[in-house]
C-alpha positions in Angstrom: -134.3 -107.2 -95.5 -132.8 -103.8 -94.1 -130.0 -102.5 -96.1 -127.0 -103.7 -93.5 -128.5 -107.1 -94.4 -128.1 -106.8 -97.7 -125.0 -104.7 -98.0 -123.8 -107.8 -96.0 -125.4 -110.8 -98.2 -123.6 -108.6 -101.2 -120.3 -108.8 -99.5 -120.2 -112.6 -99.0 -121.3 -113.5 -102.4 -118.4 -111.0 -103.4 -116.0 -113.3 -101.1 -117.6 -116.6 -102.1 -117.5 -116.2 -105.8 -113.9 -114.3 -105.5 -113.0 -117.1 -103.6 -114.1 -119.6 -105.7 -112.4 -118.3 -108.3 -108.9 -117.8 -106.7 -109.1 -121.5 -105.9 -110.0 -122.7 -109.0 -107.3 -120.9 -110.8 -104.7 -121.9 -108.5 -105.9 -125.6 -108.7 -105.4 -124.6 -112.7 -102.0 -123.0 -112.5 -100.9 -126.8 -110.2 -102.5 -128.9 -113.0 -100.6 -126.8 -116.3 -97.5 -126.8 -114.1 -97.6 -130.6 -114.2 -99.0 -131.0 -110.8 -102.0 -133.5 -111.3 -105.3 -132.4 -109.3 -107.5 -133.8 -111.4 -108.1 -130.9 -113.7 -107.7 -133.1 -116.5 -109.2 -130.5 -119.3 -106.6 -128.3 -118.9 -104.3 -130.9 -119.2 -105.6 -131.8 -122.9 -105.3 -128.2 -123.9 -102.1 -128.8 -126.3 -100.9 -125.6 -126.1 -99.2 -124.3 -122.6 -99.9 -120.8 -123.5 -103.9 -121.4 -123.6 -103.6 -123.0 -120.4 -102.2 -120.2 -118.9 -104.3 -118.0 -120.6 -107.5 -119.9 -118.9 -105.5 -119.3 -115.2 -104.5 -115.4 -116.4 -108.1 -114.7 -116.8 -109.5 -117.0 -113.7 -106.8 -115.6 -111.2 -107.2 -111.5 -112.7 -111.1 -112.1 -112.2 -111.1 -113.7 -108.2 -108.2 -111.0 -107.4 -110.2 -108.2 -108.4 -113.7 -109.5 -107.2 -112.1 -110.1 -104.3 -110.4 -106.3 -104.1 -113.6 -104.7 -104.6 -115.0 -106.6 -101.9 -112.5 -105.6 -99.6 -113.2 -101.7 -101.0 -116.7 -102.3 -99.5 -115.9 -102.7 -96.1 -114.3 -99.8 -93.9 -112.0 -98.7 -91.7 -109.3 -101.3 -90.7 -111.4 -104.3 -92.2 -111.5 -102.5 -95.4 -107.4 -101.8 -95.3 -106.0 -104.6 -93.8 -108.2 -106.9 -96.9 -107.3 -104.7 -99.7 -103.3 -104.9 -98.8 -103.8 -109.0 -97.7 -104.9 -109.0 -101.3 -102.5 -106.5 -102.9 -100.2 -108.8 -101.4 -101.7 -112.0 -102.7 -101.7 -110.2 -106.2 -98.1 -109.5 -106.2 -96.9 -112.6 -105.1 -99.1 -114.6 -108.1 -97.8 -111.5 -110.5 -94.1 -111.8 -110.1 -93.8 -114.9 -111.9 -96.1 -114.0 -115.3 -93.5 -110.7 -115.5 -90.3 -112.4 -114.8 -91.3 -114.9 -116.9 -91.7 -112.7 -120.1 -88.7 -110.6 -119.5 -86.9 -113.9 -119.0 -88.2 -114.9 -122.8 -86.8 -112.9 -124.8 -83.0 -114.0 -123.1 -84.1 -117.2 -123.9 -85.7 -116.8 -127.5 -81.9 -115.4 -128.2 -80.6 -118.5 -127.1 -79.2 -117.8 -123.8 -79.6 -120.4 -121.1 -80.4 -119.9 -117.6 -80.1 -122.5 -114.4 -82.0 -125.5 -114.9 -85.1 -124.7 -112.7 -86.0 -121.5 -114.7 -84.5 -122.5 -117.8 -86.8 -125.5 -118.1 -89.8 -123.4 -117.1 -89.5 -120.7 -119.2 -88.0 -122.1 -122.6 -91.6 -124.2 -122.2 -93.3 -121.3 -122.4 -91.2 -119.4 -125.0 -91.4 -122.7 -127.3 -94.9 -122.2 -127.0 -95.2 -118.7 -128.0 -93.1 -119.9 -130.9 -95.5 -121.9 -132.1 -98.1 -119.7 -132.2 -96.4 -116.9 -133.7 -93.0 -118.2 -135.2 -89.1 -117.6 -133.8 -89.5 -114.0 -135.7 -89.9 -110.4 -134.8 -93.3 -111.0 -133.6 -92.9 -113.3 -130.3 -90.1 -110.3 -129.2 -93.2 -108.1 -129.6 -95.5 -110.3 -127.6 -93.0 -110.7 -125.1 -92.5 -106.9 -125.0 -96.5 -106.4 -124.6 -96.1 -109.3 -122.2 -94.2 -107.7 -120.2 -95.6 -104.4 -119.9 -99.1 -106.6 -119.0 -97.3 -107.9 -116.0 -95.9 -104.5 -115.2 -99.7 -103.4 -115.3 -100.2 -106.2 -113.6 -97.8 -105.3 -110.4 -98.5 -101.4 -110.2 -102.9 -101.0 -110.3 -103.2 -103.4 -107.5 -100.4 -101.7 -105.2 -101.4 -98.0 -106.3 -104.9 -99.2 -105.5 -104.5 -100.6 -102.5 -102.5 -97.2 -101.6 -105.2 -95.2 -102.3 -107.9 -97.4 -100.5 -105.8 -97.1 -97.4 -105.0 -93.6 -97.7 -108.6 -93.1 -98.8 -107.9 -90.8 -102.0 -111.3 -91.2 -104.2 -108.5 -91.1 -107.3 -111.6 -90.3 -110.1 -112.4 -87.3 -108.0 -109.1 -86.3 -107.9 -108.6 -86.5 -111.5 -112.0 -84.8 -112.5 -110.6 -81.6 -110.0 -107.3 -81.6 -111.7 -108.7 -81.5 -115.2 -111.3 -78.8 -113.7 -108.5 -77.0 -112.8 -106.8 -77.3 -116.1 -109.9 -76.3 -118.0 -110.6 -73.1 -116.1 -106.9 -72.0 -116.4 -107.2 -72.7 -120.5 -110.3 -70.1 -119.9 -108.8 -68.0 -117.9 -106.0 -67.8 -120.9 -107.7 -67.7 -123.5 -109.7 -64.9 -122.3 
């Protein structure tokens, strides 16, 4: 097998399994959101926020399986992928971070209309009862939503990067080369 061949067979497996796992966790996300397609294990989890914790980590795995496959094609393959699934990311992102910042509204008692109030009060009655109606929900909330802003930038600063082909670690390692020799050239 030449190496094209297998640099290829690497590259579907990528897509297959990345694949794979993007459907599975959206078929999770419809089944803990009440839609009934026939996961029915996630539908015995009791707790809402374990369920989403089982389609946090499916749905973070096939996005960025799925982004490094598209970093080992080039040219306009290799763009056009990683921003079609920057773009994917965000969409699926938006929600986890509006839903934490909404949370801690809602843990105060404020109400919101009935769509999202429903929604998230689900979810912030499920934090509460893991960790209690205390200090320490607003601090997962918090954390929470700094994940989801983590969430939102790496993908589109990534994706900016691959298309503007900036190798970022090289970048990095020459600016802290250039710091180092300047701190020599000081202290001598």
């Amino acid at each position: 097998m030449t190496e094209e061949n297998k640099k290829k067979c690497i590259q579907a497996i990528m897509i297959i399994v990345a694949a794979g796992l993007n459907v599975w966790g959206l078929l999770t996300l419809a089944q803990t959101t009440g839609v009934n397609v026939g996961l029915t294990y996630i539908s015995n989890i009791p707790n809402l926020i374990a369920r989403y914790v089982i389609v946090v980590i499916t749905m973070a795995a096939g996005i960025m399986l799925m982004s490094a496959a598209a970093g080992t094609f080039k040219g306009k393959v290799k763009n056009v992928f990683s921003i079609a699934v920057c773009t994917y990311s965000t969409i699926l992102t938006i929600p986890l971070f509006l839903a934490f910042i909404l949370c801690i509204p809602i843990a105060a008692g404020s109400t919101f209309p009935a769509f999202i109030d429903e929604m998230v009060r689900d979810i912030c009655y499920s934090f509460q009862d893991i960790f209690g109606k205390g200090w320490l929900q607003y601090l997962i909330y918090a954390l929470g939503t700094i994940m989801g802003a983590i969430f939102l930038a790496v993908p589109i600063l990534s994706t900016y990067f691959t298309v503007k082909d900036i190798d970022l670690i090289a970048l990095i390692k020459s600016k802290l080369g250039k710091k180092s020799d300047n701190t020599d050239d000081k202290a001598a």
